[in-house]
MDAnalysis code that builds the backbone (N, CA, C; Angstrom):
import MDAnalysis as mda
import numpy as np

u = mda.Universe.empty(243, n_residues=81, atom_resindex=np.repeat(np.arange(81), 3), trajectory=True)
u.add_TopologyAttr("name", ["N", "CA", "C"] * 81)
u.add_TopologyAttr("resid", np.arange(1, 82))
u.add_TopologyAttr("resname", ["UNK", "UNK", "UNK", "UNK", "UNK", "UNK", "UNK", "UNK", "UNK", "UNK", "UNK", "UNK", "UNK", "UNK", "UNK", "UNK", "UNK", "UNK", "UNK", "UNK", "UNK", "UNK", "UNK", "UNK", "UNK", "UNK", "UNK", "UNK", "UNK", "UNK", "UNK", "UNK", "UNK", "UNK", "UNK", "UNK", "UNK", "UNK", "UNK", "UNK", "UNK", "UNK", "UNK", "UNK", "UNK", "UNK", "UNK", "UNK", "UNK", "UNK", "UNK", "UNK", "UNK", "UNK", "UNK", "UNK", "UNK", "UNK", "UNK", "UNK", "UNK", "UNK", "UNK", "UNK", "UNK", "UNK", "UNK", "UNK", "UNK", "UNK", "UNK", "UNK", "UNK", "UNK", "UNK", "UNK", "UNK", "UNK", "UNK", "UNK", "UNK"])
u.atoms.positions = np.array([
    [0.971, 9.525, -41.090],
    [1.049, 9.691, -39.651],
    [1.629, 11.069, -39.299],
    [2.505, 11.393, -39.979],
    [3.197, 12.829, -39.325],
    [2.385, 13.791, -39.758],
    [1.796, 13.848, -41.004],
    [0.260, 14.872, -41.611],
    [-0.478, 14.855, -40.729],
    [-0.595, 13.927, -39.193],
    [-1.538, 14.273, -38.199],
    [-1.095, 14.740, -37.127],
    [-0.163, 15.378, -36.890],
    [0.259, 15.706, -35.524],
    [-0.205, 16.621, -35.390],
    [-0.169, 17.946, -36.138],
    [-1.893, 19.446, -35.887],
    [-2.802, 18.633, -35.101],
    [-3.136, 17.355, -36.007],
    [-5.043, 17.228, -35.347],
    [-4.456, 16.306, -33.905],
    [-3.583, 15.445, -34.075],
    [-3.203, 15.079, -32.436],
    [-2.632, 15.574, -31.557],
    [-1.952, 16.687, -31.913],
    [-1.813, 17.729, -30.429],
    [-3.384, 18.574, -30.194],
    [-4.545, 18.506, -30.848],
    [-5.431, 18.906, -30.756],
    [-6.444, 17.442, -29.770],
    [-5.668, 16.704, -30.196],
    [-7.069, 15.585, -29.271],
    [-6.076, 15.361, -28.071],
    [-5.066, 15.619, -28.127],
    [-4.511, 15.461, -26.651],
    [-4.691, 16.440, -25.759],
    [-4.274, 17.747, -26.513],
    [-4.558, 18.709, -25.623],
    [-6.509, 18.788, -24.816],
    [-7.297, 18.094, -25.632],
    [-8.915, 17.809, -25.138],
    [-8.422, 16.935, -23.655],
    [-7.784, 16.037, -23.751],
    [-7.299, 15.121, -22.705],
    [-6.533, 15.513, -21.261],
    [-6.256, 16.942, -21.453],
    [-5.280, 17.294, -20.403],
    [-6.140, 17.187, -19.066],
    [-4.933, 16.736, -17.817],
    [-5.947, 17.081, -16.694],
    [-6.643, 15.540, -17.034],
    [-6.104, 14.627, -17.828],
    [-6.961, 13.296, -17.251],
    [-5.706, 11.851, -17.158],
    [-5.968, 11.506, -16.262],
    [-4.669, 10.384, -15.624],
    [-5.293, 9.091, -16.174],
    [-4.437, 8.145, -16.735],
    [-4.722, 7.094, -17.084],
    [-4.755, 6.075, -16.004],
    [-5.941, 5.325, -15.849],
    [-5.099, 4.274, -14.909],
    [-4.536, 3.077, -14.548],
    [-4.227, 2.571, -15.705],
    [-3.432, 1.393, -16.321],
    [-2.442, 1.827, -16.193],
    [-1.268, 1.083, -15.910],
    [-0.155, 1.023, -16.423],
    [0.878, 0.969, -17.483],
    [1.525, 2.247, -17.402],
    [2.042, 2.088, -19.209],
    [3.139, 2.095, -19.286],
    [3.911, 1.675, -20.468],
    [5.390, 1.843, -20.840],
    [5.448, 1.854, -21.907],
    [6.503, 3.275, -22.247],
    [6.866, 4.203, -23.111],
    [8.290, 3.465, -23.496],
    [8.846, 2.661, -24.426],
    [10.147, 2.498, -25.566],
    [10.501, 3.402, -26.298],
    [11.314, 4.218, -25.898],
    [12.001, 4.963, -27.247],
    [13.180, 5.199, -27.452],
    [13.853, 5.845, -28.606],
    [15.559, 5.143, -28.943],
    [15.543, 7.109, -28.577],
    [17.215, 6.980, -28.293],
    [17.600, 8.033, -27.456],
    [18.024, 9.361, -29.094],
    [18.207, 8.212, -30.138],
    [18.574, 9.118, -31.405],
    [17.651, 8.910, -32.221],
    [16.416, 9.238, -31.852],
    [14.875, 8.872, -32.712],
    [14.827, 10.533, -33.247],
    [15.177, 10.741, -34.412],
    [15.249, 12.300, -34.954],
    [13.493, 12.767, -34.913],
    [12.447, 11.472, -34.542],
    [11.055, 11.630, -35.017],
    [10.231, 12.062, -33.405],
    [10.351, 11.348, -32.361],
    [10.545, 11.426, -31.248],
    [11.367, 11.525, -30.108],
    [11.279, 13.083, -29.621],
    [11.721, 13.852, -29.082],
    [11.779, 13.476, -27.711],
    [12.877, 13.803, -26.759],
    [12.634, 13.770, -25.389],
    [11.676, 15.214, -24.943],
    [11.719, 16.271, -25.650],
    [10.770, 17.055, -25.016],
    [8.961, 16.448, -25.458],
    [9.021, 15.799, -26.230],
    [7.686, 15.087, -26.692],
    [7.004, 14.329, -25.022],
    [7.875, 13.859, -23.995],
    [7.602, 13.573, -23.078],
    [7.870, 14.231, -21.696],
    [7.328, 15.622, -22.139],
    [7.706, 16.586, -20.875],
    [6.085, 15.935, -19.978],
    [6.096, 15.736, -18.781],
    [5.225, 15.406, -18.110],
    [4.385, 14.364, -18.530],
    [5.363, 13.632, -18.856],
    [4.145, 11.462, -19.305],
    [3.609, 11.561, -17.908],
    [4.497, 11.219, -17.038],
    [3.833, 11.080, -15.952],
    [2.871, 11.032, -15.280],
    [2.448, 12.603, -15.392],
    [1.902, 13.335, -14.777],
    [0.155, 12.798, -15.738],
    [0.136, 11.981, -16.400],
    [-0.969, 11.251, -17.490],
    [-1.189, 9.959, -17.174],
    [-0.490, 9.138, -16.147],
    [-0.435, 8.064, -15.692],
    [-0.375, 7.823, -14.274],
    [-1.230, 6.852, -14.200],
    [-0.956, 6.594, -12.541],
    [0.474, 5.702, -12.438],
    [1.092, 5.169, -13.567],
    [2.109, 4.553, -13.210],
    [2.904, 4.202, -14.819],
    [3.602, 5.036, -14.947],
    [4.285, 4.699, -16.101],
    [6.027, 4.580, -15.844],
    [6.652, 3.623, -16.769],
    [7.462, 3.138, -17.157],
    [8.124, 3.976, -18.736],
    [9.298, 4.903, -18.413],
    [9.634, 5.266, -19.785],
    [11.364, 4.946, -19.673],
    [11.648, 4.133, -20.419],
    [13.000, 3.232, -21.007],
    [13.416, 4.082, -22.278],
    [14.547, 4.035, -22.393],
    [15.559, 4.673, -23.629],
    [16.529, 3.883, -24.346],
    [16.562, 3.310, -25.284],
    [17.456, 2.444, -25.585],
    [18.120, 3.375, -26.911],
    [19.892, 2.863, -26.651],
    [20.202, 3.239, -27.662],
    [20.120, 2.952, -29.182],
    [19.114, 3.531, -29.620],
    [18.357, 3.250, -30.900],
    [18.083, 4.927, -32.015],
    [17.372, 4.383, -32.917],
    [16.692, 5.464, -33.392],
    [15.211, 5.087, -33.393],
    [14.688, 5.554, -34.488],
    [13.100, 5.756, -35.039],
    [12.736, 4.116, -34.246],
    [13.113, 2.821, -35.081],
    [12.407, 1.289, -34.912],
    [13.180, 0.593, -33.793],
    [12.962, 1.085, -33.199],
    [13.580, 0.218, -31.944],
    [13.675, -1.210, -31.617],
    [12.614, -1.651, -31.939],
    [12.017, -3.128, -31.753],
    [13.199, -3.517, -33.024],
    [13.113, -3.159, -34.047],
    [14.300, -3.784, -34.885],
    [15.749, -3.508, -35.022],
    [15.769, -2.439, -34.494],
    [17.630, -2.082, -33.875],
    [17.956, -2.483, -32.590],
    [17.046, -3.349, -31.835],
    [17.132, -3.435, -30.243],
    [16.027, -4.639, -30.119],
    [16.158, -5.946, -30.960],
    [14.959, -6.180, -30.322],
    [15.222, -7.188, -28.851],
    [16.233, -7.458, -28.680],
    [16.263, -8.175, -27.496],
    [16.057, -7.113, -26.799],
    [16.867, -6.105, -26.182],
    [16.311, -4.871, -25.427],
    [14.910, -4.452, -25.401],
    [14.301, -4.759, -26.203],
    [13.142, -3.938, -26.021],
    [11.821, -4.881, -25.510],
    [12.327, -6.399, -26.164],
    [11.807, -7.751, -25.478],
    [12.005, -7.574, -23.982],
    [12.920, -7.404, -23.523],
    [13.523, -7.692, -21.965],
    [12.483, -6.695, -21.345],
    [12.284, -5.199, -21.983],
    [11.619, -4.008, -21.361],
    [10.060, -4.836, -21.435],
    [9.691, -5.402, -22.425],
    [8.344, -5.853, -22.341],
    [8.080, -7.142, -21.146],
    [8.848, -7.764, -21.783],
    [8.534, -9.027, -20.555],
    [8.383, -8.870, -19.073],
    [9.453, -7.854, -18.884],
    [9.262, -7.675, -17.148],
    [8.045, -6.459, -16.782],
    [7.937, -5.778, -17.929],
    [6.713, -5.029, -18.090],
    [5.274, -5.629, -17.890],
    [5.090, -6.238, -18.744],
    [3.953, -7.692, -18.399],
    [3.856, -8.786, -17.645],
    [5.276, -9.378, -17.001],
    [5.090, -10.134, -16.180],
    [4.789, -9.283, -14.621],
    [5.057, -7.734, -14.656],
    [4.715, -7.310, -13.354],
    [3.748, -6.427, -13.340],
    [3.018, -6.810, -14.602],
    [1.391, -6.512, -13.942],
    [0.334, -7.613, -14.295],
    [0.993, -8.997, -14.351],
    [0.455, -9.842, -13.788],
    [-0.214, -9.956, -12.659],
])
Protein backbone atom coordinates (compact mmCIF):
# COMPACT_ATOMS: atom_id res chain seq x y z
CA UNK A 1 0.00 0.00 0.00
CA UNK A 2 2.55 2.74 0.77
CA UNK A 3 4.65 1.53 -2.72
CA UNK A 4 1.44 3.22 -4.16
CA UNK A 5 1.15 6.56 -3.08
CA UNK A 6 3.35 8.03 -6.50
CA UNK A 7 0.57 6.24 -8.55
CA UNK A 8 -2.33 7.56 -6.04
CA UNK A 9 -1.46 11.05 -5.79
CA UNK A 10 -1.46 10.59 -9.59
CA UNK A 11 -5.20 9.22 -9.82
CA UNK A 12 -6.31 11.76 -7.43
CA UNK A 13 -4.78 14.51 -8.73
CA UNK A 14 -6.96 13.17 -12.40
CA UNK A 15 -9.98 13.75 -9.89
CA UNK A 16 -9.45 17.33 -8.88
CA UNK A 17 -12.27 19.78 -9.43
CA UNK A 18 -14.78 16.77 -8.90
CA UNK A 19 -17.22 16.79 -5.67
CA UNK A 20 -18.52 13.66 -4.44
CA UNK A 21 -22.02 13.45 -3.71
CA UNK A 22 -22.58 11.06 -1.05
CA UNK A 23 -21.83 11.62 2.12
CA UNK A 24 -18.62 10.78 3.75
CA UNK A 25 -16.74 10.29 6.94
CA UNK A 26 -13.18 10.44 7.40
CA UNK A 27 -11.78 8.43 11.10
CA UNK A 28 -8.43 9.18 11.86
CA UNK A 29 -6.16 8.96 15.08
CA UNK A 30 -4.59 12.38 15.84
CA UNK A 31 -0.93 10.37 16.34
CA UNK A 32 -1.28 8.28 13.03
CA UNK A 33 2.68 8.82 12.06
CA UNK A 34 1.08 7.26 8.45
CA UNK A 35 -1.73 9.80 8.04
CA UNK A 36 -1.18 13.22 8.18
CA UNK A 37 -3.45 16.15 9.03
CA UNK A 38 -1.97 17.96 6.04
CA UNK A 39 -3.08 14.69 3.97
CA UNK A 40 -6.56 16.43 4.46
CA UNK A 41 -5.93 19.95 3.38
CA UNK A 42 -9.30 20.62 1.53
CA UNK A 43 -11.51 17.03 2.06
CA UNK A 44 -14.11 19.20 1.91
CA UNK A 45 -13.89 20.96 -0.75
CA UNK A 46 -14.33 16.90 -2.58
CA UNK A 47 -17.57 16.42 -0.86
CA UNK A 48 -20.83 17.72 -0.79
CA UNK A 49 -20.92 16.77 2.83
CA UNK A 50 -18.26 15.28 4.79
CA UNK A 51 -17.73 14.37 8.33
CA UNK A 52 -13.89 14.29 9.53
CA UNK A 53 -13.51 13.02 13.42
CA UNK A 54 -10.04 12.62 15.24
CA UNK A 55 -9.73 10.30 17.86
CA UNK A 56 -7.01 9.96 20.10
CA UNK A 57 -5.36 7.08 18.41
CA UNK A 58 -2.65 6.15 16.03
CA UNK A 59 -2.36 4.17 12.61
CA UNK A 60 -5.71 1.33 13.70
CA UNK A 61 -8.10 3.18 15.18
CA UNK A 62 -10.97 0.86 15.03
CA UNK A 63 -8.68 -1.28 17.41
CA UNK A 64 -7.24 1.39 19.81
CA UNK A 65 -10.74 3.13 19.86
CA UNK A 66 -13.19 0.81 18.92
CA UNK A 67 -16.08 2.03 20.87
CA UNK A 68 -15.18 5.61 19.63
CA UNK A 69 -15.04 4.91 16.35
CA UNK A 70 -18.40 2.62 16.59
CA UNK A 71 -20.23 5.72 18.13
CA UNK A 72 -18.64 7.94 14.95
CA UNK A 73 -20.18 5.21 12.65
CA UNK A 74 -23.50 4.64 14.04
CA UNK A 75 -24.65 8.19 14.17
CA UNK A 76 -22.92 8.45 10.80
CA UNK A 77 -25.33 5.86 9.29
CA UNK A 78 -28.17 6.30 11.27
CA UNK A 79 -28.23 10.04 9.82
CA UNK A 80 -28.23 9.23 6.45
CA UNK A 81 -30.89 7.05 6.87
Amino acid sequence: YYRAFGEDAKRWAGLAGHVWPMPGLYVYGKEDPVIIPAYLHNIEACFDTIEVKTVDARHFVQEEKPQEVAGYLNAFLHGAA
